[in-house]
VOBA-1610 file (N, C-alpha, C; in pm, whole numbers, padded with zeros to 5 digits, always signed):
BEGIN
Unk-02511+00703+12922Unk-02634+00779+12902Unk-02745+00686+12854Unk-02834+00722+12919Unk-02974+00648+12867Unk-03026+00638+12720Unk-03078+00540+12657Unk-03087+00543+12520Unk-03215+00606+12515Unk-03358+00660+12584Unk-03394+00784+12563Unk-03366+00880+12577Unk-03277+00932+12654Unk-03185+01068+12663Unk-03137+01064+12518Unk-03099+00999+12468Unk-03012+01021+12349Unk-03096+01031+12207Unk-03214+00953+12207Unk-03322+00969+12116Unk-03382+01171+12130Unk-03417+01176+12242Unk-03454+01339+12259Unk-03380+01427+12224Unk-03216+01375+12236Unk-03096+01502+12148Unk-03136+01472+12013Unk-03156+01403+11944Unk-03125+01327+11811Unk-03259+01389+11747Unk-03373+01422+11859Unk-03472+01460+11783Unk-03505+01626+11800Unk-03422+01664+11898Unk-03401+01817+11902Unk-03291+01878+11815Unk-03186+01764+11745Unk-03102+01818+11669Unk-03163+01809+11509Unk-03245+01709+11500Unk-03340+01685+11349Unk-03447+01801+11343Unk-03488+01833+11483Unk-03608+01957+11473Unk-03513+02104+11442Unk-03417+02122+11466Unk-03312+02237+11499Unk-03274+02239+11293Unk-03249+02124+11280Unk-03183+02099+11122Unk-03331+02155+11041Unk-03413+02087+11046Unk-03550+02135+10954Unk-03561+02287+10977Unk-03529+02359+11082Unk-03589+02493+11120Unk-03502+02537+11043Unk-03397+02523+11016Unk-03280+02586+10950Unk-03310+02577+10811Unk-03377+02462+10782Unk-03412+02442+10606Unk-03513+02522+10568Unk-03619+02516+10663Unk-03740+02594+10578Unk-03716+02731+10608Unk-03610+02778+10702Unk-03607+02929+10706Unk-03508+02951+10569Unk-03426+02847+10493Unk-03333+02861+10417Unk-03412+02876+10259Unk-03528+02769+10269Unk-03635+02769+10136Unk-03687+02932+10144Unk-03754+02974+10282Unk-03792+03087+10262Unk-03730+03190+10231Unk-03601+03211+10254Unk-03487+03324+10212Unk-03469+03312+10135Unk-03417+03172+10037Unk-03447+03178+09890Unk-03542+03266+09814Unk-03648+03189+09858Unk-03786+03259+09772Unk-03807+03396+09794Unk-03778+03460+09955Unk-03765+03599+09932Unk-03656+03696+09821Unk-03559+03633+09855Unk-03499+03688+09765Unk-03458+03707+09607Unk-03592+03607+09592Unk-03600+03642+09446Unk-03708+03718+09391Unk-03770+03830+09548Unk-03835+03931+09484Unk-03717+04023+09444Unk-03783+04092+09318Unk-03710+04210+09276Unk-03736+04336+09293Unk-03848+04373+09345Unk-03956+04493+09350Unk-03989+04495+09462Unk-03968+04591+09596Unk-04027+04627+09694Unk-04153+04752+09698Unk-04273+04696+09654Unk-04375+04792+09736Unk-04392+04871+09798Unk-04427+04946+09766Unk-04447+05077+09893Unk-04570+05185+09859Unk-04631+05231+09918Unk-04745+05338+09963Unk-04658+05449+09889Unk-04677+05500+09743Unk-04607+05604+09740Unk-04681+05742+09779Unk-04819+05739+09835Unk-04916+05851+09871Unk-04804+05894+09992Unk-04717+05777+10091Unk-04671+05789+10217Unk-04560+05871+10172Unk-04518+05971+10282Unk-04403+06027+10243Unk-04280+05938+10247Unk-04324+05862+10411Unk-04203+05764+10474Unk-04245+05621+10413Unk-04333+05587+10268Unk-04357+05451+10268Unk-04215+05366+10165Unk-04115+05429+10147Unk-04029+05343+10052Unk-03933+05321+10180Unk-03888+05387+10253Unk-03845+05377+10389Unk-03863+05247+10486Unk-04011+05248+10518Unk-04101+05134+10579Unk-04074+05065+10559Unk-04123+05049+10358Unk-04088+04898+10301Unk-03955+04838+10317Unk-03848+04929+10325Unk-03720+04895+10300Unk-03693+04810+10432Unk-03739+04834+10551Unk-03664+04815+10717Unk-03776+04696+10678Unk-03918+04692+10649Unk-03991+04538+10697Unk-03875+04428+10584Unk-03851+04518+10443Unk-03751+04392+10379Unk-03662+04326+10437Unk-03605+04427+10530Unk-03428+04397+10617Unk-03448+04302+10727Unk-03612+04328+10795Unk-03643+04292+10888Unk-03683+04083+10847Unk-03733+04104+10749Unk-03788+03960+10725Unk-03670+03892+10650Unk-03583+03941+10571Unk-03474+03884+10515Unk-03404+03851+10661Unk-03357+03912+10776Unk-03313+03893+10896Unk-03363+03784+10969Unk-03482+03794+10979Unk-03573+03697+11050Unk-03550+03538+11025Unk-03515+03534+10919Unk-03449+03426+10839Unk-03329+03382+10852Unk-03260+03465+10871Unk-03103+03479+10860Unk-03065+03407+10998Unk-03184+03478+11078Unk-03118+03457+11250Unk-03171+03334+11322Unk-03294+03245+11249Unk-03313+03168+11230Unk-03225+03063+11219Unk-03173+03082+11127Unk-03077+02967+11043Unk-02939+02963+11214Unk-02878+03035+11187Unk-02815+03069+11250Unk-02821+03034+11427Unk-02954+03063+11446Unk-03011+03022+11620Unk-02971+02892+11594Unk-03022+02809+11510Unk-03044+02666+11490Unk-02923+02580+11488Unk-02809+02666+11383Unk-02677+02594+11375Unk-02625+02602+11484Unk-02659+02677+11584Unk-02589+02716+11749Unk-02605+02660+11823Unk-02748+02599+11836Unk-02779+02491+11908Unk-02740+02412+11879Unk-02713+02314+11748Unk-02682+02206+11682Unk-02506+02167+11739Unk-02464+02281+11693Unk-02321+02326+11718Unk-02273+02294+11908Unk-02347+02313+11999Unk-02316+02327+12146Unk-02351+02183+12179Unk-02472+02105+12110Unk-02461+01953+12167Unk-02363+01883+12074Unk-02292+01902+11976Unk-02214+01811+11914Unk-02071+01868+11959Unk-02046+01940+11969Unk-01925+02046+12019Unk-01905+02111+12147Unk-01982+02078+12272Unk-01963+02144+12351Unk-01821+02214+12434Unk-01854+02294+12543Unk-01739+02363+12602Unk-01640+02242+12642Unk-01542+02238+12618Unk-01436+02198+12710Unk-01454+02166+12870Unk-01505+02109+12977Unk-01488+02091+13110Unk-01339+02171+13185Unk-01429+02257+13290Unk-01266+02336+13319Unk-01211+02213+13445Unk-01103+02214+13418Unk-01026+02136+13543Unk-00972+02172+13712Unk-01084+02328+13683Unk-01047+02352+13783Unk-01144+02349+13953Unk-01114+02297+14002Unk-01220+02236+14099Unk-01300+02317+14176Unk-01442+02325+14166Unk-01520+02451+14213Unk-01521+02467+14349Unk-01570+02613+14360Unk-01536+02631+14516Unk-01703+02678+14541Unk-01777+02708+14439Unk-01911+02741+14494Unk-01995+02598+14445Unk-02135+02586+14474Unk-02259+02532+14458Unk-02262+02589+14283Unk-02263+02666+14288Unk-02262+02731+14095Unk-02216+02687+14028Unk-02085+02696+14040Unk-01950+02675+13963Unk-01962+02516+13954Unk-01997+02442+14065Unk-01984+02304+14076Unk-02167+02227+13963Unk-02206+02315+13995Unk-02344+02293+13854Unk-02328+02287+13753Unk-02248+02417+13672Unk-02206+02423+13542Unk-02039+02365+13485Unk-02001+02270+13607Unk-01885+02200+13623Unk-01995+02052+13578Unk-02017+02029+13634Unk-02139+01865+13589Unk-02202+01909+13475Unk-02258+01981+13465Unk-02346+02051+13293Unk-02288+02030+13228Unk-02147+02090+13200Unk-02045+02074+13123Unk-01985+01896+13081Unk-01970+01850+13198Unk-01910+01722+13201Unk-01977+01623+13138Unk-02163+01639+13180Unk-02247+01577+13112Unk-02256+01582+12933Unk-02241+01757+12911Unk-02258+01765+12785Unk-02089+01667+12719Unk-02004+01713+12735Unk-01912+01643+12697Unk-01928+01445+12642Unk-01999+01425+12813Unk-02000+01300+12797Unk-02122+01298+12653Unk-02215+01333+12663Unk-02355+01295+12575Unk-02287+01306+12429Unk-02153+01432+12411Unk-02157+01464+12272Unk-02027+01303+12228Unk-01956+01244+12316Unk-01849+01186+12315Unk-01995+01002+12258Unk-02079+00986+12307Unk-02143+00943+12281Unk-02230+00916+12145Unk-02258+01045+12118Unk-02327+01077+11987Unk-02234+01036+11884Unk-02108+01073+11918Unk-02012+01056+11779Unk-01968+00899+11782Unk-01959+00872+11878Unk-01940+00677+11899Unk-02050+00612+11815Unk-02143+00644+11818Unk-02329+00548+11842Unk-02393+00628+11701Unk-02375+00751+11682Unk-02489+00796+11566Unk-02434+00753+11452Unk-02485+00765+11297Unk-02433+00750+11162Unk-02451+00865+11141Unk-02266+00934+11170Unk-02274+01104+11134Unk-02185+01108+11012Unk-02189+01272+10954Unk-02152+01225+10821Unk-02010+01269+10902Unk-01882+01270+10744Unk-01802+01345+10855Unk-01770+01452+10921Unk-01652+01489+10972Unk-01651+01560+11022Unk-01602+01721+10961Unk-01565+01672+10840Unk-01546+01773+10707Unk-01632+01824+10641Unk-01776+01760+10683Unk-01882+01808+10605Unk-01894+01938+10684Unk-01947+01846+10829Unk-01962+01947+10954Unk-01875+02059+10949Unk-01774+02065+10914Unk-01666+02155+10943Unk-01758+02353+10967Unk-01874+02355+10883Unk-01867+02510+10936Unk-01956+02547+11033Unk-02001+02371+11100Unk-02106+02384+11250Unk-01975+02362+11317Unk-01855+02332+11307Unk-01754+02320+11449Unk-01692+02446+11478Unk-01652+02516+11320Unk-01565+02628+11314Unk-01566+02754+11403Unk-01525+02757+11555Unk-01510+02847+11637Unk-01567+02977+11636Unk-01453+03018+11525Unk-01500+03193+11461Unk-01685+03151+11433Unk-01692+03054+11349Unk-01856+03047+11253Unk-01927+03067+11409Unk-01897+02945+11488Unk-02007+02950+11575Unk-02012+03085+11686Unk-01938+03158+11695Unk-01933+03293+11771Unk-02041+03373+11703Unk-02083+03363+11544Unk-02128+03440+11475Unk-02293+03401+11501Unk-02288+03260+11504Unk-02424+03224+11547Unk-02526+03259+11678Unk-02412+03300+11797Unk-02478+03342+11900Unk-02395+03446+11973Unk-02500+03474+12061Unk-02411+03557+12154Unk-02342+03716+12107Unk-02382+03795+11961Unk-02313+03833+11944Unk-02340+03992+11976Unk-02417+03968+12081Unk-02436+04134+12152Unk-02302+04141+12228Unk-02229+04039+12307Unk-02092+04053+12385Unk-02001+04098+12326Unk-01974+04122+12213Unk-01876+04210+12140Unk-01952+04376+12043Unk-02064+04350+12062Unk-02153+04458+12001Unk-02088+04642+12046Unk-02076+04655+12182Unk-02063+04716+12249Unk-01891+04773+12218Unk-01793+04672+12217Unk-01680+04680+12206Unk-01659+04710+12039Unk-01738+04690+11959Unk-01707+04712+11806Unk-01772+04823+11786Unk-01903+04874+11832Unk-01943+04987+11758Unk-01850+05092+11855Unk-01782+05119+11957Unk-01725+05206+12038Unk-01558+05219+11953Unk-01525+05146+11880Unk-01389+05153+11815Unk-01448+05230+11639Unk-01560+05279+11645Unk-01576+05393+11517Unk-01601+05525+11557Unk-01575+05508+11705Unk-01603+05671+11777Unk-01705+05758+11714Unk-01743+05829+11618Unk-01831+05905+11629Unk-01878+05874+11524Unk-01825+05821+11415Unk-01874+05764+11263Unk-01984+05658+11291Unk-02134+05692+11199Unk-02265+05667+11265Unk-02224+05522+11189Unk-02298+05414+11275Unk-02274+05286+11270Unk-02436+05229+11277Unk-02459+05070+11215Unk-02569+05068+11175Unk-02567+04897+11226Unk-02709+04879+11276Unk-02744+04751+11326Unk-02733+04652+11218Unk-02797+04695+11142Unk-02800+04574+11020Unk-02810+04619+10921Unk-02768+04540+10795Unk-02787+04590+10657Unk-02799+04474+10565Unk-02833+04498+10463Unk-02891+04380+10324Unk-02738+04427+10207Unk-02711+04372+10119Unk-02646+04416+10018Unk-02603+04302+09925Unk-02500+04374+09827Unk-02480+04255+09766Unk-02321+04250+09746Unk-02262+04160+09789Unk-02106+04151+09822Unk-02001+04178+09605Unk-02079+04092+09527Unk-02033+04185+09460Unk-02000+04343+09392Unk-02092+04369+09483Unk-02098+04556+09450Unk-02026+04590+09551Unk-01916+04700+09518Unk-01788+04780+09582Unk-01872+04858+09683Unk-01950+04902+09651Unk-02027+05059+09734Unk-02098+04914+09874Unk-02127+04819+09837Unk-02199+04750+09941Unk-02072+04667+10041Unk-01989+04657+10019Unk-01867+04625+10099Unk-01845+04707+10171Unk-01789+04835+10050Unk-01769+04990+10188Unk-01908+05031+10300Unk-02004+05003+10227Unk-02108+05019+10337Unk-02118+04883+10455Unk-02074+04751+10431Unk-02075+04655+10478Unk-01948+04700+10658Unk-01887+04789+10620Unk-01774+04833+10675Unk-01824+04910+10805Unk-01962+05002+10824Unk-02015+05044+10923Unk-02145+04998+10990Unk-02161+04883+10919Unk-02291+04812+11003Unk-02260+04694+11053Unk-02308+04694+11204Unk-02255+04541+11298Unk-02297+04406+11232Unk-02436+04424+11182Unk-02482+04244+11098Unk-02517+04293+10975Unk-02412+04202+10868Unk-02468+04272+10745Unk-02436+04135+10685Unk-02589+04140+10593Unk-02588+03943+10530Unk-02583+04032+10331Unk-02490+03992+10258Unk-02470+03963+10131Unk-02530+03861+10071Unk-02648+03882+09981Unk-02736+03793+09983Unk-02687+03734+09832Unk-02635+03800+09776Unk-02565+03718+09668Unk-02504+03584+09676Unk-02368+03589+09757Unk-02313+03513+09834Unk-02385+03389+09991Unk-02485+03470+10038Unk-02491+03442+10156Unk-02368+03437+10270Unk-02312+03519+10237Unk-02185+03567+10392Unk-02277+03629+10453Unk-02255+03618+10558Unk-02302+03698+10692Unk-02206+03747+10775Unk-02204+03862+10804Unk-02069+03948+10819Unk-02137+03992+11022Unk-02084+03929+11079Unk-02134+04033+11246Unk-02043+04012+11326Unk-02018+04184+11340Unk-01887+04288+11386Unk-01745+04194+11322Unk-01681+04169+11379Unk-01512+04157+11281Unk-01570+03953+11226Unk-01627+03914+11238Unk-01636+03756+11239Unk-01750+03783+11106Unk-01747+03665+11001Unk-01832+03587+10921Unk-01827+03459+10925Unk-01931+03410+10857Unk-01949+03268+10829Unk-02038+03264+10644Unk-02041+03168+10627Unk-02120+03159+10481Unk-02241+03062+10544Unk-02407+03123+10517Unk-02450+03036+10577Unk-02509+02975+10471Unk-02444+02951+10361Unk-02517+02823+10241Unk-02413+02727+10327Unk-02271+02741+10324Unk-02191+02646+10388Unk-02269+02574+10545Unk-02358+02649+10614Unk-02420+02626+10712Unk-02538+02539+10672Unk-02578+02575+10598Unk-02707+02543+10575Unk-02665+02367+10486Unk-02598+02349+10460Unk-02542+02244+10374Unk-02492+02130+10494Unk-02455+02141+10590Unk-02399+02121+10680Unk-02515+02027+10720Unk-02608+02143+10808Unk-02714+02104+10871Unk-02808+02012+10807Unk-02824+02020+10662Unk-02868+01904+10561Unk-02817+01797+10562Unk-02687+01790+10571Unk-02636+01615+10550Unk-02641+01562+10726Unk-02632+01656+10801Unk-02687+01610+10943Unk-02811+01562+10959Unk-02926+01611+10954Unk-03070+01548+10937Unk-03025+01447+10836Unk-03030+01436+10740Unk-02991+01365+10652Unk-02986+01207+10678Unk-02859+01210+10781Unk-02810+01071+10843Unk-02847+01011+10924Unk-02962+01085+10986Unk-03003+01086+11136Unk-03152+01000+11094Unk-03167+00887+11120Unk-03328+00852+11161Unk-03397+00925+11258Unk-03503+00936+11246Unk-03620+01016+11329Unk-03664+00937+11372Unk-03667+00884+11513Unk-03739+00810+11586Unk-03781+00880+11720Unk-03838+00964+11747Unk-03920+01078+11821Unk-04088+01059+11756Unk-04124+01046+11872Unk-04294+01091+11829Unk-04355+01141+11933Unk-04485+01245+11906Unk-04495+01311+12031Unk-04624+01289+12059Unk-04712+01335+12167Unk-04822+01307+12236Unk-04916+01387+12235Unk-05001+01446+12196Unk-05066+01563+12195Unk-05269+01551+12215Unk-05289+01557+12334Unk-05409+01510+12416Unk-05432+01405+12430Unk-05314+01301+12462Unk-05333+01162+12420Unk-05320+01084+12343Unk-05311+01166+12219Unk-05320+01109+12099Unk-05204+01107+12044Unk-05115+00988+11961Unk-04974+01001+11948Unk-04960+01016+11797Unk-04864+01111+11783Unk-04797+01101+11604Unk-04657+01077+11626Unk-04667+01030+11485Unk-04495+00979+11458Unk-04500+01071+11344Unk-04339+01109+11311Unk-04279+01222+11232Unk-04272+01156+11078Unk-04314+01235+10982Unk-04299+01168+10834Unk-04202+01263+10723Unk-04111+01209+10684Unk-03974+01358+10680Unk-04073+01372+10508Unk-04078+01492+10448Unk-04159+01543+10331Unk-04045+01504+10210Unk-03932+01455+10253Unk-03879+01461+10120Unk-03761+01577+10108Unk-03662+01605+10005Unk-03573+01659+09992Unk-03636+01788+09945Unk-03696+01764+09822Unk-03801+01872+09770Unk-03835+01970+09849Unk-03912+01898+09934Unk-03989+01988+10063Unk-03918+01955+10207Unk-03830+02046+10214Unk-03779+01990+10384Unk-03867+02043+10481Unk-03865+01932+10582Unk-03982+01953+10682Unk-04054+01875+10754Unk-04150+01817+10831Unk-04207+01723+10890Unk-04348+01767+10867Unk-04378+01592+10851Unk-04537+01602+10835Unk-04647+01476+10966Unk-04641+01580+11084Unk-04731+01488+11181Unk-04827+01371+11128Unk-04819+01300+11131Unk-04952+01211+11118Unk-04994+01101+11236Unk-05123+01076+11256Unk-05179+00963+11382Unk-05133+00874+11385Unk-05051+00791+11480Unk-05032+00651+11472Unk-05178+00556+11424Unk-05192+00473+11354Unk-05322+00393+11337Unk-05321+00304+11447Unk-05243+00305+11602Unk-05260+00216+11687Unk-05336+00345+11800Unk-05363+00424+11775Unk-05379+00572+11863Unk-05500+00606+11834Unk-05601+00568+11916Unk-05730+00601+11875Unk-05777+00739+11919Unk-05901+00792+11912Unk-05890+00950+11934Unk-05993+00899+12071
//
């Protein structure tokens, strides 16, 4: 593989790691409101407030999660099937496959990764099922409670009994105490995720810079404090 091919994974897996951090700073900080707002003139305003809370605590959640999935499929990809295609299709995502294999067999030769114990809850099968894809069993889990009303998502807190038993009829339900994330029979812990994805950026130099009307920036990492990137002009890049 080409040594810019391999710079562009390295800098889509450092952009994938930051997205995961600052959605992780922001879930923090949300969740150390204690008081949800609401319109009490509204009949339906404690209601409202409650679904935009679930909704932005989520937003976060699925975030993190998109990110470890991606991260997870170029360092881990599918297996190559051995079985020899008979269509134009099959023979596409037969080379896709082969390629990804080769690129990830590469990465682990050539990068300074941490190990593979750190990584352990971006490899973990069950974890990464949880990260994507998980409308393909959606269908098959809420149909095994037959008529008992079942719920898309829910907030709670894993040490409280009543929020477990409720944890029991909703398909994505994140325990924000803990940070488990519970969707349909599979969890993962995404501090364990999120920890992961830190010592990955971590190890990784940033050598990506991008182009934008001509004009080029190179990436400046903010520090541990503040995870994140801070564009700035090359001083060889005139405007």
């Amino acid at each position: 593989m080409q040594p810019e091919a391999l710079l562009a994974v390295r800098g889509e897996i450092k952009m994938q790691c930051f997205r995961a951090m600052n959605a992780a700073e922001e879930l923090e900080n949300y969740l150390k409101v204690k008081i949800v707002n609401y319109d009490q003139a509204d009949p339906d305003g404690l209601g409202r407030a409650l679904i935009a809370y679930s909704v932005d605590v989520w937003a976060r959640v699925h975030t993190i999660l998109s990110a470890a999935g991606i991260v997870s499929r170029i360092l881990w990809p599918l297996t190559p099937s051995e079985v020899p295609p008979k269509t134009r299709a099959a023979r596409i995502r037969q080379d896709r496959a082969i390629e990804a294999r080769e690129r990830s067999d590469e990465i682990w030769r050539s990068w300074p990764m941490p190990a593979r114990t750190v990584l352990g809850p971006l490899e973990n099968r069950e974890v990464r099922n949880a990260f994507e894809h998980s409308e393909n069993g959606a269908a098959e889990w809420i149909e095994a409670f037959g008529t008992r009303t079942v719920r898309a998502y829910g907030v709670g807190v894993e040490s409280n009994p009543d929020s477990r038993a409720d944890s029991k009829g909703v398909f994505r339900y994140f325990f924000h105490d803990t940070w488990r994330v519970k969707i349909g029979d599979g969890d993962c812990n995404l501090r364990g995720v999120v920890t992961a994805l830190n010592a990955l950026q971590a190890s990784l130099p940033f050598e990506v810079e991008m182009s934008v009307g001509g004009i080029e920036f190179r990436p400046v990492e903010m520090g541990k404090s503040t995870p994140g990137l801070h564009w700035e002009q090359r001083s060889d890049s005139a405007i």
